[in-house]
C-alpha positions as CSV (number, residue, x, y, z in Angstrom):
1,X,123.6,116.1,108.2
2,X,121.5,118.2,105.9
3,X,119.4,118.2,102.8
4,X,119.8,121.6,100.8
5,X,117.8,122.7,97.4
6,X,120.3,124.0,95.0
7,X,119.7,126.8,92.8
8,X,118.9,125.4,88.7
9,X,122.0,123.4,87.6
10,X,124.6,125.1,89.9
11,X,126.5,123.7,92.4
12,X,125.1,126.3,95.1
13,X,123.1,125.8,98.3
14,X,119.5,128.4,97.4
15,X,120.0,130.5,99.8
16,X,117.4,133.0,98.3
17,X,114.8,130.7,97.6
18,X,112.6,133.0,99.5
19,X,112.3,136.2,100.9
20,X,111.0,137.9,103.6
21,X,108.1,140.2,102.8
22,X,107.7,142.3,106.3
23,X,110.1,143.2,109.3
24,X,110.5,140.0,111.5
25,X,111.3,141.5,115.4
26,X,112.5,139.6,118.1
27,X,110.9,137.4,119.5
28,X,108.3,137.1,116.7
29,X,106.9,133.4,116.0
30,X,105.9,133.8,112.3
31,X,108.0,134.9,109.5
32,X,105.8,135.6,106.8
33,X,107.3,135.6,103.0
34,X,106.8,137.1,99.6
35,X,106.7,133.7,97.6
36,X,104.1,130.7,97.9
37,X,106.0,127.9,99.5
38,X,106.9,124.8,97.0
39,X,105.4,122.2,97.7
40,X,108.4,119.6,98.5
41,X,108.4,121.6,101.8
42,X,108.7,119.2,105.0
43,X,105.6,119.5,107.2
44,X,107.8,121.0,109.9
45,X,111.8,121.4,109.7
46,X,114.5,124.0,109.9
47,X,114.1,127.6,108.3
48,X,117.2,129.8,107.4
49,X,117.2,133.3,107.8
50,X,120.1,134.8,106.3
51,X,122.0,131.5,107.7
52,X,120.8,131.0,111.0
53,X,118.7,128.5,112.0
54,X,115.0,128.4,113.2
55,X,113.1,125.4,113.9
56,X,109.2,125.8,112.4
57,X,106.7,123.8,113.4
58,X,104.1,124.2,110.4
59,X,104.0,126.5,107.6
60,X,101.0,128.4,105.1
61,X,101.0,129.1,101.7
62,X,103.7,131.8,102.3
63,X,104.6,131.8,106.1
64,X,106.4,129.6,108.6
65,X,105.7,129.4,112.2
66,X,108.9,129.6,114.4
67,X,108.6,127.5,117.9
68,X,111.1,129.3,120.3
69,X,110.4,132.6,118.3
70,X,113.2,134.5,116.4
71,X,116.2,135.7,118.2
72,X,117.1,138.3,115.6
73,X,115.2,141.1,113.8
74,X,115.4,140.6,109.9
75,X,114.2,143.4,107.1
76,X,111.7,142.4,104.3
77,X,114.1,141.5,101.5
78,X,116.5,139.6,103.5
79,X,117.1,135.9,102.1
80,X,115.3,132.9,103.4
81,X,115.4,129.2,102.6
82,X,114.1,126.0,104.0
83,X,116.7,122.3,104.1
84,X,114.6,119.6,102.8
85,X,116.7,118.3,106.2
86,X,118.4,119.4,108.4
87,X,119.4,117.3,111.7
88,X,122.2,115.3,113.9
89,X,121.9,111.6,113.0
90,X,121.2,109.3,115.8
91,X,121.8,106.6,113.5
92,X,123.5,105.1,110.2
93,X,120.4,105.9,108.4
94,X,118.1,109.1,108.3
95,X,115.1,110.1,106.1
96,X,112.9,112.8,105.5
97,X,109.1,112.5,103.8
98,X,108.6,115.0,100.9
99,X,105.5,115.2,98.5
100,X,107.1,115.4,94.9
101,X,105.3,117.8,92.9
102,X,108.7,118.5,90.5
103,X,112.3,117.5,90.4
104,X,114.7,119.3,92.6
105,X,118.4,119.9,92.4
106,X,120.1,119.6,96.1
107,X,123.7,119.1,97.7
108,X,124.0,116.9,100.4
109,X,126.5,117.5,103.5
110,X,127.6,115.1,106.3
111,X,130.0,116.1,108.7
112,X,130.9,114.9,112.1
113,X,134.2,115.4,114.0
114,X,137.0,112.6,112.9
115,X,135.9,112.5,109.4
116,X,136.2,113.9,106.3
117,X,133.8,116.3,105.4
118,X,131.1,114.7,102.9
119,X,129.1,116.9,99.9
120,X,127.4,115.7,96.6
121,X,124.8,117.1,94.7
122,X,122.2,115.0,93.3
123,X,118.4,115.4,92.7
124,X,115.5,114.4,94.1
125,X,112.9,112.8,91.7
126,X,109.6,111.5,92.0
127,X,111.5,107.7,93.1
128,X,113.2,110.1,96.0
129,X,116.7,109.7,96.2
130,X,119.5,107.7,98.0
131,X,122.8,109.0,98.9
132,X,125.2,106.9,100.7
133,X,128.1,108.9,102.7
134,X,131.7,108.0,102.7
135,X,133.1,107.9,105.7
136,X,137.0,108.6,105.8
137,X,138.5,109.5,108.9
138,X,140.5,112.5,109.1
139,X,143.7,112.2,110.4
140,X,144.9,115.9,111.8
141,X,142.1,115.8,113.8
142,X,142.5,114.0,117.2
């Protein structure tokens, strides 16, 4: 399941909420970035570079620092963006803790094999937010 911001009042996934400020090499463990990191940020989490994901164990004011290291080399410019959450459930119910400094726009995504895909965007205000997943199995796949 994950968490993503969304960009203003559209209905797409910020994939350029950040980007890279200096030439991230293999296997480098920081990834350093042009813009200060909001605030809503999770303590540690998943990082997206250009769509693939790096797990960071603690971030700066404008860098993230990458556990296993990155297995790709990225150019300053290229697009980054952090999932409020990003995870596989291990049960009917998972959360995240996030510091609210401003509302945020996001779209939500379940998906496991058998059922339908889930998505709705919502927002997440300063009483957090709730989204319950519908569950409807899918019946081409067996």
């Amino acid at each position: 399941m994950a968490v993503f911001p969304r960009s203003g009042s559209t209905t797409s996934v910020f994939t350029n909420q950040y980007r890279i400020n200096a030439a991230v090499a293999s296997p480098s463990t920081v990834v350093h970035i042009d813009e200060t990191i909001i605030t809503e940020t999770p303590d540690t989490g998943i990082v997206r570079l250009k769509d693939k994901s790096y797990s960071y164990s603690s971030h700066g004011t404008s860098s993230f620092v990458v556990g296993t290291g990155v297995e790709e080399s990225y150019i300053a410019g290229d697009n980054a963006y952090v999932p409020y959450m990003e995870k596989t459930a291990t049960g009917a119910t998972e959360s995240v803790s996030i510091v609210h400094a401003t509302d945020r726009n996001i779209k939500v995504r379940v998906r496991k094999k058998g059922i339908l895909p889930f998505e709705v965007d919502s927002s997440f205000t300063s009483t957090g937010v709730t989204v319950a997943a519908i569950r409807t199995t899918d019946e081409i796949v067996d």
